[in-house]
mmCIF file of the N, C-alpha and C atoms, coordinates in Angstrom:
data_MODEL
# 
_entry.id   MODEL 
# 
loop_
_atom_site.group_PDB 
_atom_site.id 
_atom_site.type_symbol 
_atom_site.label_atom_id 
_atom_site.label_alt_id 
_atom_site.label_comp_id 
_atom_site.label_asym_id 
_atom_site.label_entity_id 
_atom_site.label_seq_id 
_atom_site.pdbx_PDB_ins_code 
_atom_site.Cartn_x 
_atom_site.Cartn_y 
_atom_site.Cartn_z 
_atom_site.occupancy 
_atom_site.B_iso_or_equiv 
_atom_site.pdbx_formal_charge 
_atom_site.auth_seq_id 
_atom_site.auth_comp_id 
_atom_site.auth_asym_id 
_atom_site.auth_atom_id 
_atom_site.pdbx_PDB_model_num 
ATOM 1   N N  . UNK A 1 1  ? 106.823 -16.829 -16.041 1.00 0.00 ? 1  UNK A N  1 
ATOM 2   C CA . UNK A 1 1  ? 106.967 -17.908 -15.086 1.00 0.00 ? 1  UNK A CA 1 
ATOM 3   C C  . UNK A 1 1  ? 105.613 -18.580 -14.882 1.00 0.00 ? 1  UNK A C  1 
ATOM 4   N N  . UNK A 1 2  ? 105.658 -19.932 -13.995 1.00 0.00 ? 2  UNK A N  1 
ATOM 5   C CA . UNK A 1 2  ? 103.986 -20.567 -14.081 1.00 0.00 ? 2  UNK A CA 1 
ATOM 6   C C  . UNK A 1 2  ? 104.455 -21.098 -12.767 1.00 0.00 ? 2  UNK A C  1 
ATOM 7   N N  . UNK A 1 3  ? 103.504 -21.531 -12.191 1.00 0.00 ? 3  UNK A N  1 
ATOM 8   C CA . UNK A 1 3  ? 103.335 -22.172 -10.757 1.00 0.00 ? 3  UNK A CA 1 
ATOM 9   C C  . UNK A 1 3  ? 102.367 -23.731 -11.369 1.00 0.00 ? 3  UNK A C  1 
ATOM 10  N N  . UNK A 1 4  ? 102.430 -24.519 -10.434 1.00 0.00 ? 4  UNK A N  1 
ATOM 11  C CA . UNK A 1 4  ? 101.938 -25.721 -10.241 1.00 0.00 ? 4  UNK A CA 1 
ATOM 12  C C  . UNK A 1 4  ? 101.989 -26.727 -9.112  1.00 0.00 ? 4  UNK A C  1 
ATOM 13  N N  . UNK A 1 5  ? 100.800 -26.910 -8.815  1.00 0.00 ? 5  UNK A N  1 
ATOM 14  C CA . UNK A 1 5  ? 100.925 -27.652 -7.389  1.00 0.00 ? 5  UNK A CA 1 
ATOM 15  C C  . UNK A 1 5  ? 100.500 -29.059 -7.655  1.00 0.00 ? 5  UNK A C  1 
ATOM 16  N N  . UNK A 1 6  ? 101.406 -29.531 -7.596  1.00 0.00 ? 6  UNK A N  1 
ATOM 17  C CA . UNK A 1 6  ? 101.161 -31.453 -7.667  1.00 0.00 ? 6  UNK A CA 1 
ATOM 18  C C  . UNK A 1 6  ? 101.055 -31.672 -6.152  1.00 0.00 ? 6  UNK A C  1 
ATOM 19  N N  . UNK A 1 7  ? 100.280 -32.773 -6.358  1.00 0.00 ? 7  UNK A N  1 
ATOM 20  C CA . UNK A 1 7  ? 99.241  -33.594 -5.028  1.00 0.00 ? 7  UNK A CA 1 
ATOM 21  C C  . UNK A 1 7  ? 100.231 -34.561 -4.584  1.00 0.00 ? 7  UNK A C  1 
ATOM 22  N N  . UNK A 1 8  ? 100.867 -34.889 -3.293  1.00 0.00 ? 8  UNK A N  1 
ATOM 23  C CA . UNK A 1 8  ? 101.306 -35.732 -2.828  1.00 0.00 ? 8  UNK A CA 1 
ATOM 24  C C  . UNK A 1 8  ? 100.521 -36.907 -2.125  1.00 0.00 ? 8  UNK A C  1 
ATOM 25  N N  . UNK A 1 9  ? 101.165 -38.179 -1.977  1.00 0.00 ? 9  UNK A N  1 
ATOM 26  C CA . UNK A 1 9  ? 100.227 -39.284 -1.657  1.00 0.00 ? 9  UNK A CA 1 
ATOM 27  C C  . UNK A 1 9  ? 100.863 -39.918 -0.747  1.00 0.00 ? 9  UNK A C  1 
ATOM 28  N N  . UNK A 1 10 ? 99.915  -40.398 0.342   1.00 0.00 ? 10 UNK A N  1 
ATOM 29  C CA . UNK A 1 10 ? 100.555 -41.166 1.419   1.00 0.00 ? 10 UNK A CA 1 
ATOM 30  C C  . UNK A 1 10 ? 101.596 -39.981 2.142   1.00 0.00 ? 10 UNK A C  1 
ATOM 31  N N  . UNK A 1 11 ? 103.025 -40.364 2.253   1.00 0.00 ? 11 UNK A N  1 
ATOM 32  C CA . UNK A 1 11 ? 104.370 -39.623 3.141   1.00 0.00 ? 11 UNK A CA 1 
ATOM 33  C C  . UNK A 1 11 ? 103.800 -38.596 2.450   1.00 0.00 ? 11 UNK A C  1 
ATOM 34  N N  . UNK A 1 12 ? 104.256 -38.676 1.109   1.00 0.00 ? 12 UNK A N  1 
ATOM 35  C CA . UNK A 1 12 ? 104.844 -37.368 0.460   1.00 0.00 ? 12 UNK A CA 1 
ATOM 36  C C  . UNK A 1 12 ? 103.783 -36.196 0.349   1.00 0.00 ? 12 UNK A C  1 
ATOM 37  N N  . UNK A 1 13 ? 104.639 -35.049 0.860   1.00 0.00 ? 13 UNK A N  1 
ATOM 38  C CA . UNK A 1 13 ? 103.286 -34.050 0.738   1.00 0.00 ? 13 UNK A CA 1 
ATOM 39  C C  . UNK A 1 13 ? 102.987 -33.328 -0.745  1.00 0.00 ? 13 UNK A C  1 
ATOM 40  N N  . UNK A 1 14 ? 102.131 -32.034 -0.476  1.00 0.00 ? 14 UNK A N  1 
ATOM 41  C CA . UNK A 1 14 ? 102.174 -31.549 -1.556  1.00 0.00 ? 14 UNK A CA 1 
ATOM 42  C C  . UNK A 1 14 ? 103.429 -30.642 -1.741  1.00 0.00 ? 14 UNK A C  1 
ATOM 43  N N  . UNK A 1 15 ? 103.473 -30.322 -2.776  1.00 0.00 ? 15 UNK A N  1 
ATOM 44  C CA . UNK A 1 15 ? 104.652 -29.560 -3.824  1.00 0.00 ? 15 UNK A CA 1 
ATOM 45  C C  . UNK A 1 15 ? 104.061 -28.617 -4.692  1.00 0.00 ? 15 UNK A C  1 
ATOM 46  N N  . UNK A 1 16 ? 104.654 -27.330 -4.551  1.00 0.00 ? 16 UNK A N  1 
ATOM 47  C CA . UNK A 1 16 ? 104.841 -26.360 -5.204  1.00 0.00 ? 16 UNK A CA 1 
ATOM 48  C C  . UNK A 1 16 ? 106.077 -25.969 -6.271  1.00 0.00 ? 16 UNK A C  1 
ATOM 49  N N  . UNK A 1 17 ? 105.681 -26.553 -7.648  1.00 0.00 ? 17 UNK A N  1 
ATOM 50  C CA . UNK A 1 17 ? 106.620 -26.159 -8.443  1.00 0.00 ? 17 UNK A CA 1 
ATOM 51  C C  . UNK A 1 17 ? 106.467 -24.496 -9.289  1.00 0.00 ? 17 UNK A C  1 
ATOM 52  N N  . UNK A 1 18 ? 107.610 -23.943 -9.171  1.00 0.00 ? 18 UNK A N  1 
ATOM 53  C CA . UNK A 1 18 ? 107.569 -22.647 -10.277 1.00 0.00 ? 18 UNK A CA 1 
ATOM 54  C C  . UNK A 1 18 ? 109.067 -22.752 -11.379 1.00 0.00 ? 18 UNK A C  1 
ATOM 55  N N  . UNK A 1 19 ? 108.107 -22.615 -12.602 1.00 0.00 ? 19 UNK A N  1 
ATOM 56  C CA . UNK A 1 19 ? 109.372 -22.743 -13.509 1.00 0.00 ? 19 UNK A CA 1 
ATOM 57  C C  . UNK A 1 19 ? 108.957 -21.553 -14.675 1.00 0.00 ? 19 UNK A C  1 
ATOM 58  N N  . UNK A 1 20 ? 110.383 -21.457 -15.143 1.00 0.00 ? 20 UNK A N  1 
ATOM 59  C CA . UNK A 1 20 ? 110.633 -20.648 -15.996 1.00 0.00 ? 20 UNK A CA 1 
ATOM 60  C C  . UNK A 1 20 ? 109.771 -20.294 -17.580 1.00 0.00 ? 20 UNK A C  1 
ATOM 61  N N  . UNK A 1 21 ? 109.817 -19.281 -18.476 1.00 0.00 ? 21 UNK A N  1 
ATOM 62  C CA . UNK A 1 21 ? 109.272 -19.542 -19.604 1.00 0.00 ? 21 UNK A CA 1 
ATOM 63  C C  . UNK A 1 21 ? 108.918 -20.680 -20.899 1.00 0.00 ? 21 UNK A C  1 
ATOM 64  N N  . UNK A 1 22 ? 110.791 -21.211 -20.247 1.00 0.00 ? 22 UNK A N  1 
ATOM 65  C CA . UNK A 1 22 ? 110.863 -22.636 -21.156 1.00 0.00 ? 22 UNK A CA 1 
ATOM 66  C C  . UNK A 1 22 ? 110.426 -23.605 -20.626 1.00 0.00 ? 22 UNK A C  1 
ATOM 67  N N  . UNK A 1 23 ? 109.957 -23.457 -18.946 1.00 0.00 ? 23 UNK A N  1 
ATOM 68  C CA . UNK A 1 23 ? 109.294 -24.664 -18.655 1.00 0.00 ? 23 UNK A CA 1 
ATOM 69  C C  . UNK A 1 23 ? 110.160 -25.240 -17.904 1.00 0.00 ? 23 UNK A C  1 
ATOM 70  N N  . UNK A 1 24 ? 111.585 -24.596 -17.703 1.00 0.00 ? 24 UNK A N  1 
ATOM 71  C CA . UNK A 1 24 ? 112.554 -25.364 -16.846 1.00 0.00 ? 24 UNK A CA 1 
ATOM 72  C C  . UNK A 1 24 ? 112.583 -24.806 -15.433 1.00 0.00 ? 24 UNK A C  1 
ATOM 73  N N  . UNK A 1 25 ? 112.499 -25.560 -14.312 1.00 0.00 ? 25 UNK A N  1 
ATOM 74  C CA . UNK A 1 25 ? 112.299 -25.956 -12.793 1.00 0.00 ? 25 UNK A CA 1 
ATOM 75  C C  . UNK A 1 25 ? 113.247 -24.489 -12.268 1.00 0.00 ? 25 UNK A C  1 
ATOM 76  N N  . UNK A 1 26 ? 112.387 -24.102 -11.367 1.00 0.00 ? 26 UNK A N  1 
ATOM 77  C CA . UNK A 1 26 ? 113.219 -22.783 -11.104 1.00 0.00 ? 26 UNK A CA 1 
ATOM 78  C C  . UNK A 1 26 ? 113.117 -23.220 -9.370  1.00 0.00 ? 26 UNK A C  1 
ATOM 79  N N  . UNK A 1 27 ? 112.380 -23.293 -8.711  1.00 0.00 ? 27 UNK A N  1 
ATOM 80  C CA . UNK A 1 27 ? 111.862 -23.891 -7.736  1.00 0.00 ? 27 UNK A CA 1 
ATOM 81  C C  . UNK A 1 27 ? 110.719 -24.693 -7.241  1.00 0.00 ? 27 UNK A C  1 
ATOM 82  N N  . UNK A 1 28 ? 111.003 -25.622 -6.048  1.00 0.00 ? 28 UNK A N  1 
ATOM 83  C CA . UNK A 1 28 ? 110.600 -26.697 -5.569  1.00 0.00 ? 28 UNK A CA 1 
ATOM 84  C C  . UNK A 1 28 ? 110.599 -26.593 -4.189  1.00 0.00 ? 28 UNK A C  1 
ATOM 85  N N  . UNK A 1 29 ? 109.163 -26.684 -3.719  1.00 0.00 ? 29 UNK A N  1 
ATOM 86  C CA . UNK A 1 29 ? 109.087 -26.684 -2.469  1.00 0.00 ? 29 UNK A CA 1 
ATOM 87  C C  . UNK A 1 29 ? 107.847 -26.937 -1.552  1.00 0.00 ? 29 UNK A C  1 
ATOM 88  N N  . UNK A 1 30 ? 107.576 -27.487 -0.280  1.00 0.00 ? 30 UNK A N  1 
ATOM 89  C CA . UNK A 1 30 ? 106.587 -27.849 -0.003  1.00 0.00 ? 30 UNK A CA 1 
ATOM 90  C C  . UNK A 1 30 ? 105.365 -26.756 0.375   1.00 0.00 ? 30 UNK A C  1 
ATOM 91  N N  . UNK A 1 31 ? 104.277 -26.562 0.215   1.00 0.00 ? 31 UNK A N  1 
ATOM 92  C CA . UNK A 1 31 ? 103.871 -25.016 0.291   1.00 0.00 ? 31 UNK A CA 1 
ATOM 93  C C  . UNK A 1 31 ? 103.721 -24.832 1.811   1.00 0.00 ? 31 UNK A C  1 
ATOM 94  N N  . UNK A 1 32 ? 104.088 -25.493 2.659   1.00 0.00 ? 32 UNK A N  1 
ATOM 95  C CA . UNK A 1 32 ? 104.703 -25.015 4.434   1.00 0.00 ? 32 UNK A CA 1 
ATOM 96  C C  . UNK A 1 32 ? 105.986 -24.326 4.247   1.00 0.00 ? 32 UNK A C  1 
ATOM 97  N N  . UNK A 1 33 ? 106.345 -24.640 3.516   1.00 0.00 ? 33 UNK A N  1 
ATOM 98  C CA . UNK A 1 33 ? 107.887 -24.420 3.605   1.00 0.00 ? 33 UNK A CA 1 
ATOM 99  C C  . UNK A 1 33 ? 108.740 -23.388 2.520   1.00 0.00 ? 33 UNK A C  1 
ATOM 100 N N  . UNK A 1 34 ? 108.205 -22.295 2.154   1.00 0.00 ? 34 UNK A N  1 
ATOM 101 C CA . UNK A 1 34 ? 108.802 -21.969 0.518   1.00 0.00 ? 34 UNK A CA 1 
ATOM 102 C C  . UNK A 1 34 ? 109.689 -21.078 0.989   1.00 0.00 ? 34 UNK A C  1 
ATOM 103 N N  . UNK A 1 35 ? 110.139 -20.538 2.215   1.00 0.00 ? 35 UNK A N  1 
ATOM 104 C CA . UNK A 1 35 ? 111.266 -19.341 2.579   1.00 0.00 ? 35 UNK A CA 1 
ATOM 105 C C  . UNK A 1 35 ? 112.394 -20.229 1.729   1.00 0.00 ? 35 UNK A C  1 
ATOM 106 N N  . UNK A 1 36 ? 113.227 -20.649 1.949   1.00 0.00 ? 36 UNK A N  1 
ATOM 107 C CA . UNK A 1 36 ? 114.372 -20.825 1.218   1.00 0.00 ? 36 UNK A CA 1 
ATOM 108 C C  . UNK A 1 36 ? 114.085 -21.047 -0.325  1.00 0.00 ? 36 UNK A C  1 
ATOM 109 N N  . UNK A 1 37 ? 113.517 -22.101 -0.507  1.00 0.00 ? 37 UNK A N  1 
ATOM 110 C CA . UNK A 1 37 ? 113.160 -22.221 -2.204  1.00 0.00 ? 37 UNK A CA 1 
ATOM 111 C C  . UNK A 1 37 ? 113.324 -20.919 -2.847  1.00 0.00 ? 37 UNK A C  1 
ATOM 112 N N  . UNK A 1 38 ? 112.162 -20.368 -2.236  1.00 0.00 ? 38 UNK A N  1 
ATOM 113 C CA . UNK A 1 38 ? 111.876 -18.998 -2.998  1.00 0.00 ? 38 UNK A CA 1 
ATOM 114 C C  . UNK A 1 38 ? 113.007 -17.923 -2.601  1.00 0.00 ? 38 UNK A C  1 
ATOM 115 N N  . UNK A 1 39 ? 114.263 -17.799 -1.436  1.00 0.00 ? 39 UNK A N  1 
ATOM 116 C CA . UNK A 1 39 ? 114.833 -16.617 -1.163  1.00 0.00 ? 39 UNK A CA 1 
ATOM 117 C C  . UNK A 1 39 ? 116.365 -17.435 -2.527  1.00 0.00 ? 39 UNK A C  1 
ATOM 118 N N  . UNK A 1 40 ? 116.361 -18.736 -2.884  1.00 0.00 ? 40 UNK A N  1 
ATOM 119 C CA . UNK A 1 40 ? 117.382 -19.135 -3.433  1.00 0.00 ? 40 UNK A CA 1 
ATOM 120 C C  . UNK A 1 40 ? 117.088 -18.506 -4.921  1.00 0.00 ? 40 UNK A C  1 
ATOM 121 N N  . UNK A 1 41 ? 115.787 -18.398 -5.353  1.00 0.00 ? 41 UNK A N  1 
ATOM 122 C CA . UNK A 1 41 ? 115.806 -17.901 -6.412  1.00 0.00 ? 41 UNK A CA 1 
ATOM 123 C C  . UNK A 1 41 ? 115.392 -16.852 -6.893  1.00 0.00 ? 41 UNK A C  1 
ATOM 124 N N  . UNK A 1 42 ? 115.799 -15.748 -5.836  1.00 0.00 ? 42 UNK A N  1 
ATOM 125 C CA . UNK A 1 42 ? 115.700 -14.144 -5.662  1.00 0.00 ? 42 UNK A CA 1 
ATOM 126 C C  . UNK A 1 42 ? 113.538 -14.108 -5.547  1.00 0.00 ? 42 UNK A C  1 
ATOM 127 N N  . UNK A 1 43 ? 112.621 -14.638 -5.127  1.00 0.00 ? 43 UNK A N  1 
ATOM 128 C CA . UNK A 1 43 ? 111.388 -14.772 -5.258  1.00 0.00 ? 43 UNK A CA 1 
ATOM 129 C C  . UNK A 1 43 ? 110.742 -14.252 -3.921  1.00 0.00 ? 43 UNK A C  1 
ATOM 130 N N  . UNK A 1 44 ? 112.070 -14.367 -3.007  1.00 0.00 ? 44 UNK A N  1 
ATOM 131 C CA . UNK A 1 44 ? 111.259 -14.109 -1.725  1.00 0.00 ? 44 UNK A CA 1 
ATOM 132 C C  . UNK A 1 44 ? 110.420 -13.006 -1.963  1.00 0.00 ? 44 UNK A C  1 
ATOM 133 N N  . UNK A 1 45 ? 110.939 -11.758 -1.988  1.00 0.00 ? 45 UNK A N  1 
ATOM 134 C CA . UNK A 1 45 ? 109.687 -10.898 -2.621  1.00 0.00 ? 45 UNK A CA 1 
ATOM 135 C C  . UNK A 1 45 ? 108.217 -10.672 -2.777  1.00 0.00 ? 45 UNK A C  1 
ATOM 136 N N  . UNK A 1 46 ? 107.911 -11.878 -3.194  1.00 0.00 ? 46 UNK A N  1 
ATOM 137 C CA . UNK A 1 46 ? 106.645 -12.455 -3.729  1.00 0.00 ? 46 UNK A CA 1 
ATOM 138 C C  . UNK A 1 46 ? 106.442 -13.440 -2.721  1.00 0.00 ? 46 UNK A C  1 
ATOM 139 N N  . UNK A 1 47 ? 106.427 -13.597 -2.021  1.00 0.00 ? 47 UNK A N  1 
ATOM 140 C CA . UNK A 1 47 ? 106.621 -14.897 -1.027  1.00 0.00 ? 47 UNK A CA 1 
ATOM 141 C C  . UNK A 1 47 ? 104.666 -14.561 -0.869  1.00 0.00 ? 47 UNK A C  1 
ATOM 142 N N  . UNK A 1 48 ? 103.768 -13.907 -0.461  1.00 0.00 ? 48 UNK A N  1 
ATOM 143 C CA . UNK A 1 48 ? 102.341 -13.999 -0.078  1.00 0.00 ? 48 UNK A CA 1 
ATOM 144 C C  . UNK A 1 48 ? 101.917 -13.852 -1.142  1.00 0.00 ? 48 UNK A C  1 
ATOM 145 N N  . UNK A 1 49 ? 102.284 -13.516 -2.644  1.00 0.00 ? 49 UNK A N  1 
ATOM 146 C CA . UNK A 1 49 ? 101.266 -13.485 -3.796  1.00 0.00 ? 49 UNK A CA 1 
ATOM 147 C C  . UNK A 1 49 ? 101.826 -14.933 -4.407  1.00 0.00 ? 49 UNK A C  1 
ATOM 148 N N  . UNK A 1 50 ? 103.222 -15.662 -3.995  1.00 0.00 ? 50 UNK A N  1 
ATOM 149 C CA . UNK A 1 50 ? 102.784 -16.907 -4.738  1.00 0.00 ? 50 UNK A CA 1 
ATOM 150 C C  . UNK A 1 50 ? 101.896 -17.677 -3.974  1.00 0.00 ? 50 UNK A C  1 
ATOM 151 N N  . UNK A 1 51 ? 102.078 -17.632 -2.441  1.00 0.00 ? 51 UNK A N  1 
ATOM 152 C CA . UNK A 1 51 ? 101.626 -18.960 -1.469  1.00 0.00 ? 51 UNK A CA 1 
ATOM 153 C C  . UNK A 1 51 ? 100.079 -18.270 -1.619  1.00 0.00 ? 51 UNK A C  1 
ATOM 154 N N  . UNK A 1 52 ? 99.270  -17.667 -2.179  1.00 0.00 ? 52 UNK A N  1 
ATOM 155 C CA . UNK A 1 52 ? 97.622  -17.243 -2.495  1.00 0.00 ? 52 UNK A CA 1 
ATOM 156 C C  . UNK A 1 52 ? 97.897  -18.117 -3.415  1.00 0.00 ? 52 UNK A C  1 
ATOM 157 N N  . UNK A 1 53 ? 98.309  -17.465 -4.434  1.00 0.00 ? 53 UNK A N  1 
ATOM 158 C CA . UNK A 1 53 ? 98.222  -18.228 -5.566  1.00 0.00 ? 53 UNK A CA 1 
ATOM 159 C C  . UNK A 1 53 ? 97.843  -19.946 -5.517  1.00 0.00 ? 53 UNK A C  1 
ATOM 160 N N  . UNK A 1 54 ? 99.198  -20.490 -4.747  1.00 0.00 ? 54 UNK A N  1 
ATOM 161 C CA . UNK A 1 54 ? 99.299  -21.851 -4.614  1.00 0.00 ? 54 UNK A CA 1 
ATOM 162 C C  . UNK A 1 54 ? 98.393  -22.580 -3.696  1.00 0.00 ? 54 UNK A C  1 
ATOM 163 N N  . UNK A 1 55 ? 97.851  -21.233 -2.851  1.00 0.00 ? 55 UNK A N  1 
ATOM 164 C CA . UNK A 1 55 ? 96.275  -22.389 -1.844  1.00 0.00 ? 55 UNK A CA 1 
ATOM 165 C C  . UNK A 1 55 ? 94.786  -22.413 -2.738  1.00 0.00 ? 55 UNK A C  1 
ATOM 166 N N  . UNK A 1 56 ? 94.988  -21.366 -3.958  1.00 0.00 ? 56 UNK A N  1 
ATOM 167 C CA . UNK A 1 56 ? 93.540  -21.332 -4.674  1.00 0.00 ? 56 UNK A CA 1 
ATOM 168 C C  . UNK A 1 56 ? 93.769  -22.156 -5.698  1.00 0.00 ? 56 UNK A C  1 
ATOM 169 N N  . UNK A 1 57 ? 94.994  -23.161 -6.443  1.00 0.00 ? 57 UNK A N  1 
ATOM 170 C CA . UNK A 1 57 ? 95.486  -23.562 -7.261  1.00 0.00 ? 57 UNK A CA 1 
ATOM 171 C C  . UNK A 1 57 ? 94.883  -25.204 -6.977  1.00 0.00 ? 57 UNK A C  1 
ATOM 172 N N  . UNK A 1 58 ? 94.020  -25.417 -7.842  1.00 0.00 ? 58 UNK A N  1 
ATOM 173 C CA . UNK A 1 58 ? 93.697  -26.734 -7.583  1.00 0.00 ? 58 UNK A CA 1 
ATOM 174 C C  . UNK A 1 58 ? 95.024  -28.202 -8.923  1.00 0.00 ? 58 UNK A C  1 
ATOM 175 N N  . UNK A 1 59 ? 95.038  -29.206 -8.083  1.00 0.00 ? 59 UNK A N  1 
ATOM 176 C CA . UNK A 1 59 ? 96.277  -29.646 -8.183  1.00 0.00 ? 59 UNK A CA 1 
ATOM 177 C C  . UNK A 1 59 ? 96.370  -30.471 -9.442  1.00 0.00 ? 59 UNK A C  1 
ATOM 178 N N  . UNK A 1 60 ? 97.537  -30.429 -10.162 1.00 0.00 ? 60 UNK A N  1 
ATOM 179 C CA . UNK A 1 60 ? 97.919  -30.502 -11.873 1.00 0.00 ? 60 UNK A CA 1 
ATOM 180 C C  . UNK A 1 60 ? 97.487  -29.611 -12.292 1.00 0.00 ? 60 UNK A C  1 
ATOM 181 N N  . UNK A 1 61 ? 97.000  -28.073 -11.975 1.00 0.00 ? 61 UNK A N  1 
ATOM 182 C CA . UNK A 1 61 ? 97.039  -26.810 -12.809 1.00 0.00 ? 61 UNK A CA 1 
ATOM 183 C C  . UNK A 1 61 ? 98.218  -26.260 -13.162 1.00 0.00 ? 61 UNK A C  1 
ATOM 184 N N  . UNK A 1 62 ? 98.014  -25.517 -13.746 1.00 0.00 ? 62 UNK A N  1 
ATOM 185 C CA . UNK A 1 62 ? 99.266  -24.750 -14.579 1.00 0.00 ? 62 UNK A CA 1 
ATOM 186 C C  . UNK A 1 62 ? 98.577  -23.256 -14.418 1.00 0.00 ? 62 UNK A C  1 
ATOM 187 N N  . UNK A 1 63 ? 99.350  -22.179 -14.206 1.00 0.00 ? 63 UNK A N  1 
ATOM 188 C CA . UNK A 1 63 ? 99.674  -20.510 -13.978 1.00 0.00 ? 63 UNK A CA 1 
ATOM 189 C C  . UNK A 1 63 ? 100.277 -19.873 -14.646 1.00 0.00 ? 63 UNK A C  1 
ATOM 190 N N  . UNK A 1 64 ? 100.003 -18.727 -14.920 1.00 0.00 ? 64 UNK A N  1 
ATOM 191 C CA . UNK A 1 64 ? 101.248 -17.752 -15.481 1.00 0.00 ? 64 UNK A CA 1 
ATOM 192 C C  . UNK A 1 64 ? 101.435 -17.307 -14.376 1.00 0.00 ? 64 UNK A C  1 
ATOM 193 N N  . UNK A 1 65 ? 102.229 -16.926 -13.858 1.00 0.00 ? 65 UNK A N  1 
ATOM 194 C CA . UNK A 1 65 ? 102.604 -15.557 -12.832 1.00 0.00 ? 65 UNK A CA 1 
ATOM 195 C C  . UNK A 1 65 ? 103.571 -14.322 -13.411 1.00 0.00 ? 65 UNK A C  1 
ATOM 196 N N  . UNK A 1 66 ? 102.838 -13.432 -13.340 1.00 0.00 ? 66 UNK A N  1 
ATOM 197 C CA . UNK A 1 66 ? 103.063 -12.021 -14.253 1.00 0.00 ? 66 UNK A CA 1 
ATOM 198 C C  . UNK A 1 66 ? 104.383 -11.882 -13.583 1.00 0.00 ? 66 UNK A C  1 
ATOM 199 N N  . UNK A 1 67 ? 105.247 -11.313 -14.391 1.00 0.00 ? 67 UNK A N  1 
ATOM 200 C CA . UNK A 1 67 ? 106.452 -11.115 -14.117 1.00 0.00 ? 67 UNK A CA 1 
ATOM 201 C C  . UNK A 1 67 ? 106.789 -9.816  -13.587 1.00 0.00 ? 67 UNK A C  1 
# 
């Protein structure tokens, strides 16, 4: 899996994307907000090692996150 935090402008805030091996969108969510995102795609779990992840993640990076 990989994480990525795109920069929002003006309204829109920032976004926390995590997607799959192939690169396809697993979740989407604002990084205030990731309880549901992440409990929809069994992640809650991990809920404080992604949101580290995603505040040291400077924005258009790309992650692995160990599975």
């Amino acid at each position: 899996m990989y994480i990525l935090k795109i920069q929002g402008t003006g309204k829109i805030p920032d976004y926390i994307q995590i997607r799959d091996k192939d690169f396809t969108l697993i979740a989407y969510f604002r990084i205030n907000n990731p309880k549901t995102a992440l409990t929809r795609c069994n992640l809650y779990h991990r809920l404080e090692e992604i949101l580290q992840i995603a505040r040291n993640l400077e924005y258009g990076k790309i992650q692995k996150l160990d599975q």
